[in-house]
TINU-536037 format. One record per residue: x, y, z of N, C-alpha, C, CB in turn. Coordinates in pm, whole numbers, plus 32768, in hexadecimal, padded with zeros to 4 digits. Glycine has a CB too. Example, Ala and Ser with C-alpha at 12.3 -4.5 7.8 and 13.67 -1.06 7.14 Angstrom:
REM TINU-536037
85277DC7830C84CE7E3E830C85287EB6830C846B7E418389;85057F1F82C485577F9682CA850A8003831385807FC4823C;
END
This chain:
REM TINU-536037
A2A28CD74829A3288CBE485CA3358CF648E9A3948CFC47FE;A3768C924967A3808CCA49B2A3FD8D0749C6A3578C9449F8;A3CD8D874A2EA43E8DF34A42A4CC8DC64AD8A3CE8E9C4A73;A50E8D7D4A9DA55F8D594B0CA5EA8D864AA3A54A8CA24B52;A6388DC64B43A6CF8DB04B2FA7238D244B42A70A8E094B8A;A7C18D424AE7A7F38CA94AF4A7EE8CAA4B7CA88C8C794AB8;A82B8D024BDFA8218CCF4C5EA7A98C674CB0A8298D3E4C97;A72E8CBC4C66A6C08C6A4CAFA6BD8BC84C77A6238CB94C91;A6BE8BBB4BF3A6F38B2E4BBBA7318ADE4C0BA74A8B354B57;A7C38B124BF5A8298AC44C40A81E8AC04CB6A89D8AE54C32;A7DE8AED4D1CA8178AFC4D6EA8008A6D4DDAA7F68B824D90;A7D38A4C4D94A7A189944DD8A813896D4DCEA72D89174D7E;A85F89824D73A8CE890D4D44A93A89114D89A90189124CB8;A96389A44DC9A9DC89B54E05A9C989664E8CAA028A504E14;A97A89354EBCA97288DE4F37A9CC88574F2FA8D788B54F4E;A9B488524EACAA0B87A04E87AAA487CD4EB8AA12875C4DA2;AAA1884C4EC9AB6888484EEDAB5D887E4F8AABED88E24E6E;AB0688384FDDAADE8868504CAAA187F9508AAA9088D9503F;AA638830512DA9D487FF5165A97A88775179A9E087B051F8;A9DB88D15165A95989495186A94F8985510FA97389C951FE;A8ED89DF5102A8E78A0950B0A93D8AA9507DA87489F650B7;A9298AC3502CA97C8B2B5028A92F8BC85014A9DC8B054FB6;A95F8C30506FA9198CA45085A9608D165092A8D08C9A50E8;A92F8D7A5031A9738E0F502CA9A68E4050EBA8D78E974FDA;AA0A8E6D50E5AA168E9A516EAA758F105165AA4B8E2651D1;AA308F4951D6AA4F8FFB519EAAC090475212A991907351A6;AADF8FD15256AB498FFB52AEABE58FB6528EAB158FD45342;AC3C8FEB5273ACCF8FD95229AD338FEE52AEACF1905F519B;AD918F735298AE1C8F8B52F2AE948FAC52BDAE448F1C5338;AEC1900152CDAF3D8FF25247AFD0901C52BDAF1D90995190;B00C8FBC5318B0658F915351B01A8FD453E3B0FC8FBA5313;B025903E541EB008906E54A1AF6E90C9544EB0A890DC54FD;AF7F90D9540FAF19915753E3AE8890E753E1AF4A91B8531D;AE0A9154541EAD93910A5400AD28916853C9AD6290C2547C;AD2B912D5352ACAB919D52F5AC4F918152EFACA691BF5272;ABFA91DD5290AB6791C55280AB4491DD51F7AB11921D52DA;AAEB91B951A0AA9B92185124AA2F92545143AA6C91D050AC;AA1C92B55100A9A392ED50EBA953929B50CAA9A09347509B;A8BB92B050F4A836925A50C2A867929E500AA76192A05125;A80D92644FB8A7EA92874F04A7DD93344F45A71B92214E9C;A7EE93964EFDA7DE943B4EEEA80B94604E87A81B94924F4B;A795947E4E18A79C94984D7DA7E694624D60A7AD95054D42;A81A949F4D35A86C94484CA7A91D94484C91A82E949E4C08;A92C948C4D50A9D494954D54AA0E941B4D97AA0C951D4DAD;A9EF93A74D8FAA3393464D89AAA2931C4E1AAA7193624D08;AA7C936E4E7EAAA993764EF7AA7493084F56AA8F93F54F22;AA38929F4F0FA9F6920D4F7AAA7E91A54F43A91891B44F38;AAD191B94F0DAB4791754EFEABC2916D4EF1AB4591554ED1;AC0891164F27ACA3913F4F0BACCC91134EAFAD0291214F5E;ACFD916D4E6CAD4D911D4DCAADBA90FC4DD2AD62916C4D47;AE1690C74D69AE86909B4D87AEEB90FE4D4FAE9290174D5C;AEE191664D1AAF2591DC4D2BAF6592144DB0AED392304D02;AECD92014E35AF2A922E4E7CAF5B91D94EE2AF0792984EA8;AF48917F4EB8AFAF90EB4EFFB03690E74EBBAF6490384EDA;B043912C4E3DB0E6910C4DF7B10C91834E34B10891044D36;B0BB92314E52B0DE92774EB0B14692694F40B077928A4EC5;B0EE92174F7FB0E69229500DB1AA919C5005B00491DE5070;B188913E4F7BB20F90EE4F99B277914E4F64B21D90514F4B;B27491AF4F27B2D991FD4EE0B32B92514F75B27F92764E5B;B2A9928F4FB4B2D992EA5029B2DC926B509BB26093815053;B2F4920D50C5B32891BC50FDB3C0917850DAB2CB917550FB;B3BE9185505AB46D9162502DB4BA91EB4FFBB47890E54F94;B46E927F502EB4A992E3503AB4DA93234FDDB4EB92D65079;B46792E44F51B478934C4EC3B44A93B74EB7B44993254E53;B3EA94074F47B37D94644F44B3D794BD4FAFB2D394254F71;B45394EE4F98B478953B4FFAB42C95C84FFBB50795474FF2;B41E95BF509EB3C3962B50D4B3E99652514AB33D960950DE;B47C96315190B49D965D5233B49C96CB521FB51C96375285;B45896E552C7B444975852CFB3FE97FB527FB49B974E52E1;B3A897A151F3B39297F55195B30198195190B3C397C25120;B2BD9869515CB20B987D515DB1D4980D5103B1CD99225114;B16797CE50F2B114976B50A2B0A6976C50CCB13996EB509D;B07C9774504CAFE49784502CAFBF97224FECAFBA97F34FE1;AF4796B94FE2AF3196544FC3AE8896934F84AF4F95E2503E;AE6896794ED9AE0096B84EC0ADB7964C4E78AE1797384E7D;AD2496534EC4ACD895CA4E90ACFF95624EC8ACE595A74E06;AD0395624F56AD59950C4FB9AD1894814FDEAD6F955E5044;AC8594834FC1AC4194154FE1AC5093D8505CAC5793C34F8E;AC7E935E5084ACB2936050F5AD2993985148ACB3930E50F9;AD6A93BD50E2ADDE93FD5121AE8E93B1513CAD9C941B51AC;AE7993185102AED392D2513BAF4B93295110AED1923E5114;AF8F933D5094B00B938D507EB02493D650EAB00893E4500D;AFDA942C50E8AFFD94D35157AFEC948151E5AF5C95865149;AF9294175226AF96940052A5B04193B052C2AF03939F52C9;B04B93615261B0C092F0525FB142935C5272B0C7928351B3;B16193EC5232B1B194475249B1C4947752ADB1A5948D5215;B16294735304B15794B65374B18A94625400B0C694E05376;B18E93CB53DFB1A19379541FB24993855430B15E930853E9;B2BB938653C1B30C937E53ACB36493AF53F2B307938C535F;B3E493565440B44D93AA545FB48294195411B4A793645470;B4A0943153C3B4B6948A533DB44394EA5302B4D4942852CA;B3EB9540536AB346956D534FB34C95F25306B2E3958453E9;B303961452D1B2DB96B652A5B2DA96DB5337B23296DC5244;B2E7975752FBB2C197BB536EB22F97ED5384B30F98345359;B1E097F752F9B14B97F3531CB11997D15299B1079880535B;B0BB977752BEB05097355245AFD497515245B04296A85241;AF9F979051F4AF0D97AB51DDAEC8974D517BAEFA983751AB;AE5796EB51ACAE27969C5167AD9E96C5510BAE1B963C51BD;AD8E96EF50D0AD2897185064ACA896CA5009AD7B973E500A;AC1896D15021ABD296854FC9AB6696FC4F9DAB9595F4500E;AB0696BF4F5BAAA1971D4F23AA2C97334FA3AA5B96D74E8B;AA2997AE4FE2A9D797B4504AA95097895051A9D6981D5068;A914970B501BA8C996BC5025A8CA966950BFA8E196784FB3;A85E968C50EDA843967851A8A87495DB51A5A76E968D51F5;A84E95745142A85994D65177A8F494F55130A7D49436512C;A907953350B0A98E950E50C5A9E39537512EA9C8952B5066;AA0695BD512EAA44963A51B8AA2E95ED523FA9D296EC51C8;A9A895BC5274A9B9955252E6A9FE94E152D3A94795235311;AA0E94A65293AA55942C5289AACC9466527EAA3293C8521D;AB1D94B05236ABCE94BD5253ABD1951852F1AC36953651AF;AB66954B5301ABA0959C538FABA5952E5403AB2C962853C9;AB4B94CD5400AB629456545BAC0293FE5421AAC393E5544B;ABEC93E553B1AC9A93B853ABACF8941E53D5ACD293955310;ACE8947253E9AD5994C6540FAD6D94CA54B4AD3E955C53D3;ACCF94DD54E8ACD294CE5590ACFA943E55AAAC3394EE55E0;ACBA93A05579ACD4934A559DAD7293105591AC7B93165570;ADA69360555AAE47934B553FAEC39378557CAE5F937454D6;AE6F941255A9AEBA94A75604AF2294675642AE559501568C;AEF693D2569BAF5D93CA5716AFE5937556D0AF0F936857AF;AFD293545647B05D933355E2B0A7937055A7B05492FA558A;B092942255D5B0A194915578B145949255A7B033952B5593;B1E094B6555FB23094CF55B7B202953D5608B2A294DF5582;B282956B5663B277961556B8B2BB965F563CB2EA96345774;B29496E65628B2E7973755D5B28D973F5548B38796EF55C3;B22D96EB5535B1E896BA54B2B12996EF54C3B20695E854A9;B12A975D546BB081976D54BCB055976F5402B04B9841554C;AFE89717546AAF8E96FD53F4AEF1973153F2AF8C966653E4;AEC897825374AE2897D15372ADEC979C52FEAE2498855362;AD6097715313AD03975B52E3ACA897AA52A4ACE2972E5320;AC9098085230AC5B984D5208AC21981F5144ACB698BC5237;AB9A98355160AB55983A5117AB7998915077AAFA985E5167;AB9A98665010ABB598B64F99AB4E98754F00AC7098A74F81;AB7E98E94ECDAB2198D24E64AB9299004DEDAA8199314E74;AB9E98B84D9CAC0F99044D1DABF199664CA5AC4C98964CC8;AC4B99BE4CAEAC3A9A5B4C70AC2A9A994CC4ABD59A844C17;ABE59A944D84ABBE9AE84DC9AC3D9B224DFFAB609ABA4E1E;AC1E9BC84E35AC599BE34E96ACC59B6D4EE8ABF39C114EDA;AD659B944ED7AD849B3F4F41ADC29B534FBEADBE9AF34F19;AD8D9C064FC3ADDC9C4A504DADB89C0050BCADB39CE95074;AD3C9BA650F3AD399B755155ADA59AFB5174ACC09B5D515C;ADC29ADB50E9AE4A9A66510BAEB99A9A5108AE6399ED50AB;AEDA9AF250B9AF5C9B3A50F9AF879B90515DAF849B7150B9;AF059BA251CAAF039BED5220AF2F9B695299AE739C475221;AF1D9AE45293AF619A7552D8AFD79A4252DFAF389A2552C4;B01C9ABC526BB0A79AC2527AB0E09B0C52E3B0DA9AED520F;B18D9AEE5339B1AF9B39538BB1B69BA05337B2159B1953D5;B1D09C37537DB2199C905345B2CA9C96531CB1F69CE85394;B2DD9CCA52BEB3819C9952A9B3959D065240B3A79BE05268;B3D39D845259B3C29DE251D7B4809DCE519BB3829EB85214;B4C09D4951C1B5309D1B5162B4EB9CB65103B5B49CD351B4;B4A39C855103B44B9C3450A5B3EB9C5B503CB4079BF350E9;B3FF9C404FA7B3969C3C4F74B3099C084FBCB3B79C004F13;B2969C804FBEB2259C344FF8B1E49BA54F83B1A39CB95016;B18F9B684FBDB17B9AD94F87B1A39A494FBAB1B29ADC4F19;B16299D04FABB1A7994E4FC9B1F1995C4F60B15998C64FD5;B25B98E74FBBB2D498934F70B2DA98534F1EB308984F4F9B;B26597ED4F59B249976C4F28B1BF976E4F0FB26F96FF4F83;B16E974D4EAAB0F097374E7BB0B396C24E4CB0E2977D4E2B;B05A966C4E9DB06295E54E81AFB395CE4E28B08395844F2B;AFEA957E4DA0AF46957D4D83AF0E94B34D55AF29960B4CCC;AECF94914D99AEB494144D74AE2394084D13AEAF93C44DFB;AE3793DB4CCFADD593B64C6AAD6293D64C6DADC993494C59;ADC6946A4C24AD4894E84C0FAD3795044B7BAD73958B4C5C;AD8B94F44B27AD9794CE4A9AAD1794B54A43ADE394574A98;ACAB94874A77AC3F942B4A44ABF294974A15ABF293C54AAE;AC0194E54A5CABAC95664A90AB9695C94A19AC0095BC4B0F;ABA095844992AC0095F24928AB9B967A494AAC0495BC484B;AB57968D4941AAF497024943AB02976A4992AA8096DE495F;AB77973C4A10AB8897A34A7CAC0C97B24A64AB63977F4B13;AC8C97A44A0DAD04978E4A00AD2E982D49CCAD1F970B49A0;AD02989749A4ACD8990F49A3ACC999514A81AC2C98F9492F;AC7999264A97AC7C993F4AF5ACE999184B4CAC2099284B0C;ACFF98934B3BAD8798384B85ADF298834B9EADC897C34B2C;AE2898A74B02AE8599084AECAEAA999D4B44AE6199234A73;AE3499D04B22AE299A674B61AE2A9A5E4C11AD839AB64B26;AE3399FE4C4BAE1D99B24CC8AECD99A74D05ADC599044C9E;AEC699554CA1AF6C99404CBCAFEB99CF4C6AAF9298834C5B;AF9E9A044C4BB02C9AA64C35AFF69ACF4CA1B02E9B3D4B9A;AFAB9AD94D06AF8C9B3B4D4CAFE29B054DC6AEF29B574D59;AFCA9A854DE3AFFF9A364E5DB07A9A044E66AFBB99D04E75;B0A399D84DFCB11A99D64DF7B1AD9A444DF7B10B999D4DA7;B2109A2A4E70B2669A964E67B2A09A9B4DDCB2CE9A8E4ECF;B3059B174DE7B3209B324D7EB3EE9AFD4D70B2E39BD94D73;B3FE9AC94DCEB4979A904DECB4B49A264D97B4B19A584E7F;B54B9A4A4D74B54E99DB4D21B542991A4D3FB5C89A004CEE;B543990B4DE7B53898C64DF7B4B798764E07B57698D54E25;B44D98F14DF7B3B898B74DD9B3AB982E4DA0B370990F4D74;B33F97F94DC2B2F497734D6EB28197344D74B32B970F4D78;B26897134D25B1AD970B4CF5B1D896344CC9B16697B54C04;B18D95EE4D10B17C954E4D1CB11195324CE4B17695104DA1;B0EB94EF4C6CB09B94E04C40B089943B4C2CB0A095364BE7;B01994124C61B01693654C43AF5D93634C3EB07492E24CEF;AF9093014B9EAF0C92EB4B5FAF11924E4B2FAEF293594ADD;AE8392244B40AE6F918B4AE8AE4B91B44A6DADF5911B4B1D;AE73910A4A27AE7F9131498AADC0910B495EAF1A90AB4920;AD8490F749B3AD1790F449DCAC9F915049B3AD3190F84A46;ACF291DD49E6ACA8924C49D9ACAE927C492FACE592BA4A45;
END
């Protein structure tokens, strides 16, 4: 028996709804924003955008993800569209830290979405790119917070896109998010998953 995926099968066929043929492409527009994926890197699933965080990025576009002026942290960010699309916004955080598993092809690929985007950033809205791993230490991300000793320390807002799958690290997930997350009552943790996973 040979070893082919359906893709490799099919993939003749999708031409009939075409002239060209049809081909994975790893660069994404999603209104002004221009992304990228990661090449394949193990087994964290960061070479694609799911549609978790496309129902994301339309939620905080029709302004169900309030975050003016507030901290957000985006964990397992992949490309990043949620947290970059926030940053764009008349209505912006005040600072967003975008977060993946410090894997070099992944970690390069969101730090270039983040530079190739910079000049869409509002003023007032700073956005950092830092490498995480969940359960670790997360003083280096809360140290990208301003100082503010009227504030519970912690983000506001905690954004997670379809990280769910992951059951094995959801132990870790957890202990990730009490640490990072403030402790105000107006805190909030966004969670969007496919029924997929």
């Amino acid at each position: 028996m040979v070893d082919e995926s359906v893709e490799d099968i099919l993939s003749g066929s999708l031409e009939s709804l075409g002239d060209a043929p049809v081909t994975d492409c790893d660069s994404i527009r999603y209104g002004f924003l221009n992304l990228s994926v990661a090449r394949k890197a193990n087994t964290l699933l960061a070479d694609r955008l799911f549609s978790p965080s496309l129902l994301l990025a339309e939620q905080i576009e029709r302004g169900l993800v309030p975050a003016t002026g507030c901290s957000v942290v985006e964990l397992g960010a992949g490309c990043a569209l949620p947290s970059l699309l926030m940053a764009t916004l008349a209505e912006h955080p005040s600072v967003i830290v975008v977060t993946d598993h410090p894997d070099k092809t992944i970690f390069e690929n969101l730090e270039r979405n983040v530079n190739q985007n910079r000049h869409l950033f509002r003023s007032g809205c700073s956005v950092h790119c830092q490498g995480y791993e969940w359960g670790q230490d997360v003083g280096g991300l809360l140290r990208l917070l301003p100082l503010n000793d009227t504030q519970p320390r912690g983000f506001y807002v905690v954004i997670m896109s379809d990280l769910l799958h992951f059951d094995s690290s959801h132990d870790l997930l957890l202990l990730s998010l009490k640490s990072l997350l403030s402790k105000a009552a107006t805190s909030r943790v966004y969670v969007a998953a496919g029924n997929y996973t």
